[in-house]
C-alpha positions in Angstrom: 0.0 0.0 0.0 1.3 3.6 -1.1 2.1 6.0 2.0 -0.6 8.2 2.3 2.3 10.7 3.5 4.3 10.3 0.2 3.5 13.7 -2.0 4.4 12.3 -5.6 3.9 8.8 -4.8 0.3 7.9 -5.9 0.8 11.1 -8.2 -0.8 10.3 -12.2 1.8 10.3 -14.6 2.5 14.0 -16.0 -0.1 13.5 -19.3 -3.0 12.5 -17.1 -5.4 14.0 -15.6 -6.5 12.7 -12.3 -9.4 11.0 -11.4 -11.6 12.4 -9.2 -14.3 11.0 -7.2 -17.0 12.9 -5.4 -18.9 11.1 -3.3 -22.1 12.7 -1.1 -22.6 11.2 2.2 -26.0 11.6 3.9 -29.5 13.8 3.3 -27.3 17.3 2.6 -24.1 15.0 1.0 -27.2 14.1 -1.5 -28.7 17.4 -2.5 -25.1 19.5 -2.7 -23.9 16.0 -4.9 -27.0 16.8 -7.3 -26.3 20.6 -7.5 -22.2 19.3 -8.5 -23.3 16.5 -10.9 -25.6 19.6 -12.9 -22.8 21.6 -13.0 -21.2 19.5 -15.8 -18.5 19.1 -14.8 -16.7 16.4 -17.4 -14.9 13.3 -16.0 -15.7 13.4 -12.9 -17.1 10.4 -11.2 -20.5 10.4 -8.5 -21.0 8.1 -5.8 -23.9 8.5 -3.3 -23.7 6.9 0.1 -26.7 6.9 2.6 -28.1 4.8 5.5 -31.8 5.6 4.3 -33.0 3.3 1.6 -35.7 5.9 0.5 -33.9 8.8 0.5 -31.2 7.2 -2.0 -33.6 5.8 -4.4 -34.5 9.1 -5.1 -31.2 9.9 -6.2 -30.1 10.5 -9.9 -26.6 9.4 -8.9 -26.0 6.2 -11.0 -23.8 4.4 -8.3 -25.6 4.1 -5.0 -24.3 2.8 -1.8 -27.2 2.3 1.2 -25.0 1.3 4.6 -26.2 -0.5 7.5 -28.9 -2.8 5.6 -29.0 -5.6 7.5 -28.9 -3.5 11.4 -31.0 -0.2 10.0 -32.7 -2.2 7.4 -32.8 1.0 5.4 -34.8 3.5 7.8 -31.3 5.3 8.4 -29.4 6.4 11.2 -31.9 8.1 12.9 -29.8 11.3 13.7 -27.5 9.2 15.9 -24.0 9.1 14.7 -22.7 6.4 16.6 -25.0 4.2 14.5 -23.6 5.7 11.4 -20.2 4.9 12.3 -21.1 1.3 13.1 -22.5 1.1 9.7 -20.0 2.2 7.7 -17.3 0.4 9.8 -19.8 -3.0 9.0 -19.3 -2.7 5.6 -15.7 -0.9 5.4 -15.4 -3.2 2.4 -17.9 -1.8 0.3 -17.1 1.9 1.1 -13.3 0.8 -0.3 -14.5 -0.4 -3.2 -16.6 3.1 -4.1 -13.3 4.2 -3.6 -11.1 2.3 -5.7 -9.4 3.7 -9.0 -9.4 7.5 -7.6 -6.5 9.7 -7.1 -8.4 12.7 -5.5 -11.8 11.5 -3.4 -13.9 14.6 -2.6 -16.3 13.7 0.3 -19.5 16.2 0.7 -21.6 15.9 3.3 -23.4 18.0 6.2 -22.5 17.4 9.5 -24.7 17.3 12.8 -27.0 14.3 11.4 -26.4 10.4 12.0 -25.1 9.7 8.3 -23.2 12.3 7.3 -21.0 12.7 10.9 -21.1 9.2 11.6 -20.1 8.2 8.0 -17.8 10.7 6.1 -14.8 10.3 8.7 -14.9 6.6 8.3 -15.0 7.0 4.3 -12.0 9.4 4.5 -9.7 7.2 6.5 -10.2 4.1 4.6 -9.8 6.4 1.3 -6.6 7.6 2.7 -5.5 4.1 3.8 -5.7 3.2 0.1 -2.9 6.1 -0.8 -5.6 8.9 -2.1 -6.1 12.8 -1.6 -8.8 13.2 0.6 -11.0 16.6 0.1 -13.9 16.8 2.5 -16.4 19.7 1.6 -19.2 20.4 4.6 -21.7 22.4 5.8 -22.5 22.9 9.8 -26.1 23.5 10.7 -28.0 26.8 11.3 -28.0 27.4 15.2 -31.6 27.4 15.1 -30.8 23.7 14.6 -30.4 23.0 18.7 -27.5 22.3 20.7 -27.4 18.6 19.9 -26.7 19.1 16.6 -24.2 21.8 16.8 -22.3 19.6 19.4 -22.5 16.7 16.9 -21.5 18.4 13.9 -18.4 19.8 16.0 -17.3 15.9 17.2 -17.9 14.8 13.5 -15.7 17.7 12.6 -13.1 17.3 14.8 -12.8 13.6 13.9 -12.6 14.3 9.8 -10.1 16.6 10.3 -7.7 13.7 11.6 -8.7 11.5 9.1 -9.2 13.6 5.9 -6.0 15.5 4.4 -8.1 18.5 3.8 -11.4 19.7 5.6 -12.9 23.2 4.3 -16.2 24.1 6.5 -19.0 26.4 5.4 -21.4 27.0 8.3 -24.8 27.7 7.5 -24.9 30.2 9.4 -22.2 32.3 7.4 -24.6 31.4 4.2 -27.4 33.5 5.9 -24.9 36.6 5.8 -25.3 36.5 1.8 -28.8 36.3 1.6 -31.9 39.0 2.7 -34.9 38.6 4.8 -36.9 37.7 2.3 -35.3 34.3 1.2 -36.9 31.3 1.6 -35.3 28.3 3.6 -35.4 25.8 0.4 -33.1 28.6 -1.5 -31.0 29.2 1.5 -29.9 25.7 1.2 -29.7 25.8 -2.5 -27.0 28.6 -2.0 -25.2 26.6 0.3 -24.9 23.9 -2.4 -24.2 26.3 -4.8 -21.0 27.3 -3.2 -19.8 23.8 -3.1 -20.6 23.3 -6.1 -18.4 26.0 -7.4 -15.5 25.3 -5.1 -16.0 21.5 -7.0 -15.6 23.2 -10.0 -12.2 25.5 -9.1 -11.2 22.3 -8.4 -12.0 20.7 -11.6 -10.3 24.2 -13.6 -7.2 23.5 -11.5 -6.4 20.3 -12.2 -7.9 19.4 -15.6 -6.2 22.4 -17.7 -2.6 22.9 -18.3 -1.4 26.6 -18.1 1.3 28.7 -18.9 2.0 28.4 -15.4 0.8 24.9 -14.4 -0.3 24.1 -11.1 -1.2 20.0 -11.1 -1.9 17.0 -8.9 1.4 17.3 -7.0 1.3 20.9 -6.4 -2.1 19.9 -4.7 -0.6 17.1 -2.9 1.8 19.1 -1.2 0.0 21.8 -0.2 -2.9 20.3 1.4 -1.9 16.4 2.3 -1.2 15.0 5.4 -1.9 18.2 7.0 -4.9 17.1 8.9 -6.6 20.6 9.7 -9.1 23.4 8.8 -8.3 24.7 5.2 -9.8 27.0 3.4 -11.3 26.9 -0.9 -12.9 29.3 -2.9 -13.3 30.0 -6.1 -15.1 33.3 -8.0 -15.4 34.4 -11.8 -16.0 37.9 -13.1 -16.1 39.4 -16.4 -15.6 43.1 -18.1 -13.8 45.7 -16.8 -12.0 45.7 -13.3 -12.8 42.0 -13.4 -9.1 41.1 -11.2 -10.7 43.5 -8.5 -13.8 42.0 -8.8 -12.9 38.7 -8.1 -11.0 39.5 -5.4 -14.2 40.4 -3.4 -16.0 37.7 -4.3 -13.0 35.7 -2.7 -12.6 37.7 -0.1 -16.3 37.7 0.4 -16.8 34.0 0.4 -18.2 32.2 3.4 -15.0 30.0 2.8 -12.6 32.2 3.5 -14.2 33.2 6.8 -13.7 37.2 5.6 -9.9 36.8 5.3 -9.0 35.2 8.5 -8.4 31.2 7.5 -6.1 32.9 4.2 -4.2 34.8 7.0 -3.8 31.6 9.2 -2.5 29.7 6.6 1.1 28.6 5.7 0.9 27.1 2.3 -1.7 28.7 -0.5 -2.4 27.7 -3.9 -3.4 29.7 -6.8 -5.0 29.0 -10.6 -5.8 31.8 -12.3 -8.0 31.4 -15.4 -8.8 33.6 -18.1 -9.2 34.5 -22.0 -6.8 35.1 -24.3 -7.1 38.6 -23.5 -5.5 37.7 -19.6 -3.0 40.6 -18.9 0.0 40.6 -17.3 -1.0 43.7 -14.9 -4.6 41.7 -13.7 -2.2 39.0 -13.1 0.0 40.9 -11.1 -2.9 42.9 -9.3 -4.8 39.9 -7.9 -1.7 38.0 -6.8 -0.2 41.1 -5.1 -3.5 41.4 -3.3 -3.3 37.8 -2.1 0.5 37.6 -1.2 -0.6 40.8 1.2 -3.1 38.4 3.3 -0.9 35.6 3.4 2.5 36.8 3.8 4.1 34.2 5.4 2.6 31.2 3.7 4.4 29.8 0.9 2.8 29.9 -2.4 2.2 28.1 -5.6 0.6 30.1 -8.2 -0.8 28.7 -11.5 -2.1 30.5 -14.3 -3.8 29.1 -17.5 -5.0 30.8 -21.1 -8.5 29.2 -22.3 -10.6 30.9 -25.0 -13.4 30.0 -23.7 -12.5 32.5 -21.0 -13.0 35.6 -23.1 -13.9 38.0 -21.3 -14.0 36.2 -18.3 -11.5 35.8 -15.3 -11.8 32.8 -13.0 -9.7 32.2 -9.8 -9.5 28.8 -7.5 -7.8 29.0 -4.2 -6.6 26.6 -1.7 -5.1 27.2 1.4 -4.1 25.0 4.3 -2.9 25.4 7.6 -0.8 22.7 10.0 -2.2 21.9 13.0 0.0 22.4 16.5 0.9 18.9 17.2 1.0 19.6 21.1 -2.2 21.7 21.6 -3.8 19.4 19.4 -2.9 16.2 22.0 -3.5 18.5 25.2 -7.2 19.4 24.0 -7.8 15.9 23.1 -6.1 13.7 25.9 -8.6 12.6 27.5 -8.5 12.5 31.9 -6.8 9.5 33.2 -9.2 9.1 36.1 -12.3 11.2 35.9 -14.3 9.4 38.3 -11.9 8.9 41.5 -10.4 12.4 41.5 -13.3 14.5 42.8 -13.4 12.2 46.1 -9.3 12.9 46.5 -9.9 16.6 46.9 -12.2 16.1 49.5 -9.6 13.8 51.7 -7.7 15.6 54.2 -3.9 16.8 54.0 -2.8 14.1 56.5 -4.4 11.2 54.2 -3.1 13.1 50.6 0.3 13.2 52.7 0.1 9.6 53.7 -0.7 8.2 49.8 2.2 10.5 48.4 4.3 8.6 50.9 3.4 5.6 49.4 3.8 6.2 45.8 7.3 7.6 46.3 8.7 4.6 48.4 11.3 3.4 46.7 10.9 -0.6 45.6 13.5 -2.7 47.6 16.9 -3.6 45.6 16.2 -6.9 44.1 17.0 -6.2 40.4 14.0 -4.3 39.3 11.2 -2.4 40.4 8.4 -4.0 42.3 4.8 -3.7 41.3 2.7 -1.9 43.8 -1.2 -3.7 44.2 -3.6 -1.2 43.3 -5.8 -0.1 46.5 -8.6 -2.4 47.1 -12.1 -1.2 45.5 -14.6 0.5 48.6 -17.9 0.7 48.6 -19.8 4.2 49.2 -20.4 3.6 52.5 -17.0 1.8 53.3 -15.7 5.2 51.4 -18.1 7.3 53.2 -16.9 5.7 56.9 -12.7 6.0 55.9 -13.7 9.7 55.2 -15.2 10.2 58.6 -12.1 8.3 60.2 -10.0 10.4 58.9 -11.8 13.6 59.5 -11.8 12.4 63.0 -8.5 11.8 63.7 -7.2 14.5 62.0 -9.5 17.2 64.0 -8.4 15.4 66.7 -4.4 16.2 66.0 -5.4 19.8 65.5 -7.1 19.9 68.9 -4.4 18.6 70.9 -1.8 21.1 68.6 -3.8 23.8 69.5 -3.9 23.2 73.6 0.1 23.2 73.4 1.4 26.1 74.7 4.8 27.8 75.2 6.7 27.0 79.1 9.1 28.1 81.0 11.7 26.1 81.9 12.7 26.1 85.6 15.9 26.7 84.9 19.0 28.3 87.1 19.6 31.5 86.6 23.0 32.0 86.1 25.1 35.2 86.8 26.8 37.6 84.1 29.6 37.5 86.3 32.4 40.2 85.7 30.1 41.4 82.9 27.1 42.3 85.6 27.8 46.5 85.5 28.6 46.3 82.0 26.1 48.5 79.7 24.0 46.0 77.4 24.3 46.2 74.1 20.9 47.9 72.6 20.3 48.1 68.5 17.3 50.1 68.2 15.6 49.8 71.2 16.3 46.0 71.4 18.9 44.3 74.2 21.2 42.3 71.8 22.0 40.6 75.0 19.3 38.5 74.9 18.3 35.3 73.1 16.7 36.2 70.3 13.7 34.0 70.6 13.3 35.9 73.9 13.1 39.8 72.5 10.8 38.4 69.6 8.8 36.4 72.0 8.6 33.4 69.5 7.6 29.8 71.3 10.3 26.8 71.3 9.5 22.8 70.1 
């Protein structure tokens, strides 16, 4: 098997294009999948994947996947993601075999659901097992959604991002920003598919033309695999004059970009640049010195490309990825070695916390290695509750008995200065140096 991590490894040789797979995953995987599949896009291959039997027959995707038969028997997940994981891990076999013969997978799907968060980070790991790019396109839920699946899509999220080599995000909520009042709920969702539908298509533009500048399958590969985080995709087309300025606010306007800040975050950025055979050398210049101003310290690829079918027309596709910090990434993650036992320590007194440090330090006798220490015997609650109260005890009891000590005086002889008797003491500041110290300070003895 190819190592996923290898950039040119699984590349296609130089006078191929790749082939890329889209597969939908779920309800929303479904409907964006139809929006791509009308875009025409040519030689591009559609697979839909769902856990509802209905939902999928309705499909006009020719290849069809339904997950889960024989547990869900086709009702699908039922919102519950943990049923859509165990139904795509049941038939892990088939999901490789949708798979098979694609350099570039592109998995879109909505997360927050059963399917589509239970399925699409399965999908992606077993793609990448098999040595391919991994794109995963998807859309979070409007927060009139509820809590449940906001905290749903997040988990999903945070799991495709390990598994994918790409993830780029568009929250529903950022798709309201674009849209007025007056739109209906059926076309805000149809925008939403829209835009991943187009950033399909830049995808498509980048790989399947060779420019003047080409940017290809490898130039994807190492900017956005194995990196395992948030990226960021947009594309936008303009035409006429002050087109180049044009499409760089529909870039920077894209609910992809998250108004600029994912492009400033990110340390490697790839650019195609599209247009007629009237492309000049000053809109290339503009656009690109635009972008290297909001990415400064990423490095960058940049592609550009001559079509006449372009006249007139200007289209740019951007991809930008980020690397996630290795360290902050484990700390948020790790998960608490003993969440249950740990509230009850807090609660023991410092004699007992002093007593089990005691224990865990003592050194294991010299016999040629270290000894293994039993683990403490399990207590009941009320055998827990009773130690607690033992110890309480005892310990108030030490504090009582500290607290009637008191300072004596020792019957002691006094003894005489001697010659020294009519000499003048020695006073600092008010203070007889003669005597002890712990007498002027008045401080009690052991």
């Amino acid at each position: 098997m190819t190592n996923p991590t290898d950039s040119t490894a699984d590349a296609p040789p130089p006078n191929e294009s790749p082939a890329i797979k889209v597969i939908g995953v779920g309800g929303a995987g479904l409907e964006a999948l139809e929006q791509i599949a009308q875009s025409g896009y040519a030689g591009l291959g559609y697979a839909a994947i769902h856990t509802d039997a209905r939902r999928l027959a309705q499909s006009s995707i020719s290849e069809k996947l339904l997950l889960g038969a024989e547990r869900l028997r086709g009702l699908s997940a039922g919102g519950d993601p943990e049923l859509g994981r165990a139904a795509a891990e049941a038939d892990a076999g088939k999901l490789r075999d949708t798979c098979a013969g694609a350099d570039l997978v592109i998995i879109v799907a909505g997360l927050g659901g059963g399917t589509g968060s239970g399925v699409a980070p399965v999908l992606a790991r077993l793609a990448r097992e098999q040595g391919m790019l991994v794109l995963a396109l998807v859309v979070l839920p409007f927060e009139f959604e509820g809590s449940r699946r906001q905290q749903q899509a997040q988990d999903a999220f945070r799991r495709l991002k390990t598994a994918a080599d790409a993830v780029i995000c568009l929250p529903n909520q950022k798709v309201a920003q674009l849209i007025d009042e007056h739109t209906t709920l059926f076309d805000a969702f149809k925008i939403a598919n829209q835009l991943l539908a187009q950033g399909v298509g830049g995808l498509w533009r980048l790989l399947q033309r060779h420019g003047l500048i080409n940017v290809d399958f490898a130039d994807l590969c190492r900017v956005v695999r194995g990196r395992q985080a948030e990226s960021c995709f947009a594309a936008a087309q303009a035409q006429g004059e002050g087109r180049a300025r044009e499409v760089l606010a529909q870039l920077l306007a894209s609910p992809m970009l998250d108004g600029g800040r994912l492009l400033a975050e990110a340390d490697a950025v790839l650019v195609s640049v599209t247009g007629g055979l009237d492309l000049t050398l000053k809109e290339v210049n503009q656009l690109m010195d635009q972008i290297k101003r909001r990415c400064e310290n990423a490095q960058l690829v940049v592609g550009a490309a001559v079509d006449a079918a372009f006249d007139q027309r200007l289209a740019v596709t951007l991809v930008a990825a980020k690397r996630n910090a290795p360290n902050a990434q484990k700390t948020a993650t790790a998960p608490k070695a003993h969440a249950g036992p740990e509230p009850l320590r807090s609660e023991l007194p410092a004699s007992a916390l002093e007593l089990d440090t005691e224990h865990r330090s003592r050194p294991a006798p010299e016999t040629g290695g270290s000894e293994p220490v039993p683990p403490a015997p399990e207590l009941t609650a009320e055998q827990t509750a009773q130690l607690l109260a033992e110890q309480a005890g005892a310990a108030g009891a030490r504090q009582k008995k500290a607290r009637k000590l008191q300072q004596g005086i020792l019957p002691l002889e006094i003894v005489s200065k001697g010659r020294f008797a009519r000499s003048e003491p020695t006073v600092h500041r008010g203070a007889d140096l003669d005597l002890p110290t712990y007498i002027r300070r008045n401080l009690p003895l052991n």
